[in-house]
C-alpha positions in Angstrom: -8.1 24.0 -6.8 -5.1 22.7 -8.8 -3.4 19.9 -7.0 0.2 18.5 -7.7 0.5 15.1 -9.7 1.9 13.7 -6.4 -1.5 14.2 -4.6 -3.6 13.3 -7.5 -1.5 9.9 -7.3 -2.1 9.9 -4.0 -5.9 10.4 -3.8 -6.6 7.9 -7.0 -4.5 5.0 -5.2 -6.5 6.1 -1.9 -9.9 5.1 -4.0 -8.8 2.5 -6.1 -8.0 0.5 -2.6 -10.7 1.3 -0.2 -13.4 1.0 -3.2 -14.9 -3.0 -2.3 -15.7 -3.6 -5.8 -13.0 -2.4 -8.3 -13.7 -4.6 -11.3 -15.6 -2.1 -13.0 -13.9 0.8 -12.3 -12.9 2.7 -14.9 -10.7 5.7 -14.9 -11.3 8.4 -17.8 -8.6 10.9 -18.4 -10.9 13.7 -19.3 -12.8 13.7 -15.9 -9.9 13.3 -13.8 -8.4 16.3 -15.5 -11.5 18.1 -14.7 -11.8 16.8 -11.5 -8.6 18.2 -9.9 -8.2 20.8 -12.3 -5.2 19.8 -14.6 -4.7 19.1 -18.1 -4.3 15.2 -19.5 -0.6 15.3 -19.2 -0.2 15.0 -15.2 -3.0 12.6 -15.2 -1.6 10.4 -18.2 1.9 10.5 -15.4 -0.4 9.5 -12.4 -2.3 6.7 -14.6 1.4 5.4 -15.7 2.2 5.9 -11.8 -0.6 3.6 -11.1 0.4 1.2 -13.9 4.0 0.7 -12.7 2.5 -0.2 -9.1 0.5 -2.6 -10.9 -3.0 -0.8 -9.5 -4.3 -0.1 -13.2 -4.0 -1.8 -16.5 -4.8 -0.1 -20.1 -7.5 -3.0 -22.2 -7.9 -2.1 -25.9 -11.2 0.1 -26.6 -11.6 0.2 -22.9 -9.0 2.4 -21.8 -7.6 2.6 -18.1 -9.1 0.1 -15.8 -8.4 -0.8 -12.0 -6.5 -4.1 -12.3 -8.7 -7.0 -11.2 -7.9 -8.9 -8.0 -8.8 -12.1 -8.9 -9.9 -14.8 -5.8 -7.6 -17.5 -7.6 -4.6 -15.5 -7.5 -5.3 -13.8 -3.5 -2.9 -17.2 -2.2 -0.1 -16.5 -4.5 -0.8 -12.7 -3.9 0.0 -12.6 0.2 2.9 -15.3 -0.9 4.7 -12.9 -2.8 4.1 -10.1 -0.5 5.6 -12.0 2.3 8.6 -13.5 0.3 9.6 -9.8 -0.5 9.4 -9.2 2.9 11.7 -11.7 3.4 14.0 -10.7 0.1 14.2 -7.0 2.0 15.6 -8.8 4.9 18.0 -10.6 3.5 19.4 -8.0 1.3 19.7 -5.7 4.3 22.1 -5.2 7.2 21.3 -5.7 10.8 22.2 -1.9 11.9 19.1 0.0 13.6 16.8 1.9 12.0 17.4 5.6 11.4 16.1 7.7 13.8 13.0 9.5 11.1 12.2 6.0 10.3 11.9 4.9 14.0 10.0 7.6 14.9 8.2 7.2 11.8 7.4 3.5 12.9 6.9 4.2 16.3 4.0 6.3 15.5 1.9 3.7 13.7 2.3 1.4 16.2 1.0 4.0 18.5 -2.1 4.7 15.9 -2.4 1.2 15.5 -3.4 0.7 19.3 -5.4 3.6 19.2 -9.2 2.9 19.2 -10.6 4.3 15.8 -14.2 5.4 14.8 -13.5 5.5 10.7 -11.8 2.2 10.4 -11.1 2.2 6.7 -9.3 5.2 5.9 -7.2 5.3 9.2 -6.3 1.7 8.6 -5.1 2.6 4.4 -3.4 5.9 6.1 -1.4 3.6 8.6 -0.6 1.1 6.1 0.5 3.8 3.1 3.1 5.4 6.3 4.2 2.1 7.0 4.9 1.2 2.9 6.7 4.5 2.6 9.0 4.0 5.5 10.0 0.4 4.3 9.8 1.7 0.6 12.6 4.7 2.4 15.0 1.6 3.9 14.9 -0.4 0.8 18.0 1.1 -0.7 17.7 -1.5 -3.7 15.1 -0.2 -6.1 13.9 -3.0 -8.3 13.5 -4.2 -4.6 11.9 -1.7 -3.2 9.8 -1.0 -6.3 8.6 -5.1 -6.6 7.5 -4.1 -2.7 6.1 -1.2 -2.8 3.3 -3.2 -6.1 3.1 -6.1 -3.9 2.2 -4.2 -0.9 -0.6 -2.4 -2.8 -2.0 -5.6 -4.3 -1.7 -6.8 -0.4 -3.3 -4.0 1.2 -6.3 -4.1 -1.7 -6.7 -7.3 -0.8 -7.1 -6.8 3.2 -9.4 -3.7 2.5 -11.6 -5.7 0.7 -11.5 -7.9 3.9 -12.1 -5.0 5.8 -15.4 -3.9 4.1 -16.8 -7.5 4.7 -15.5 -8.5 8.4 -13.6 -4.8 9.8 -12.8 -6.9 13.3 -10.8 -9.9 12.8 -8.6 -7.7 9.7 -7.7 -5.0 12.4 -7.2 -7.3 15.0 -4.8 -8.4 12.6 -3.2 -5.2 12.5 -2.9 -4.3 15.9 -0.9 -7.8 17.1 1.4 -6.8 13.8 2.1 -3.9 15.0 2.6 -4.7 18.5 4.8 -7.5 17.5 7.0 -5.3 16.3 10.0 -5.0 19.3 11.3 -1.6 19.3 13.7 -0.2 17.8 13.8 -3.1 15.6 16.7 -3.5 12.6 15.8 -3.6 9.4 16.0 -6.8 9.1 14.0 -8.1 11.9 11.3 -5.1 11.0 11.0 -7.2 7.6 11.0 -10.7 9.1 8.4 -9.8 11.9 5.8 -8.2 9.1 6.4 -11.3 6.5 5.5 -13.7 9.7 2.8 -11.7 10.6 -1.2 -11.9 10.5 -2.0 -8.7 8.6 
């Protein structure tokens, strides 16, 4: 069945961050145009998707490989990812969050508490919604895009976590989440996450 460039974005991301070992993964054009059923044109636009979020990098006789997350770099990684979350806050006002978004919110936090048989994909699904509604508020988009690649790098990180100790990352989680007061601003949505354990 054909499927929309959106979803096949959506579904490569989806691997490329719950996969433990990414360093060797390559993706080929051809078979992900056979895969979901498209030509290489949509898939070239979900490999430069990819690229832009800083999830994939083109190497010269190689071709499109899942950028490496490299141990030396994971400190300066959750630094960045935090100081965003602090640049968001600054650059925002202090009025409460629109309604969609607070329900939006509200409804993590909820799946968040919930107990959860197939912690890895329920914990990428909860931290994708909760990316998209901060990526939604972020009306600055060189801020919002910096965010949304540092967020990804973030999450791959804590996924790889997740594979080796699944307890102690969604503990993590779950006090985030439950940190968060409700109906929070903006601003103090972004402040509690950068402070955060998750």
């Amino acid at each position: 069945m054909r499927k929309e460039t959106s979803e096949i974005t959506d579904i490569v991301r989806s691997r490329i961050c719950q996969r433990a070992d990414q360093e060797d993964m390559i993706l080929h054009e051809g078979m992900l145009a056979t895969e979901f059923g498209v030509s290489r044109t949509p898939i070239r636009q979900v490999l430069q998707k990819l690229a832009y979020e800083h999830l994939v990098e083109t190497r010269s006789g190689i071709g499109t490989i899942v950028s490496p997350l490299l141990p030396e770099h994971r400190p300066m990684d959750f630094a960045v990812f935090r100081s965003l979350l602090r640049a968001a806050a600054d650059c925002t006002c202090d009025a409460t969050l629109p309604d969609l978004a607070a329900t939006r919110l509200a409804t993590v936090q909820r799946q968040a508490a919930a107990p959860e048989d197939r912690i890895a994909p329920v914990y990428f699904s909860q931290r994708s919604e909760l990316l998209e509604i901060l990526s939604d508020l972020v009306k600055d988009r060189i801020l919002a895009d910096a965010l949304r690649a540092a967020h990804w790098r973030h999450l791959r990180w804590r996924m790889r976590d997740l594979s080796d100790a699944p307890e102690p990352v969604v503990a993590d989680w779950r006090a985030t989440m439950a940190a968060v007061p409700e109906a929070p601003t903006l601003r103090q949505l972004m402040l509690t996450l950068a402070d955060a354990p998750f």
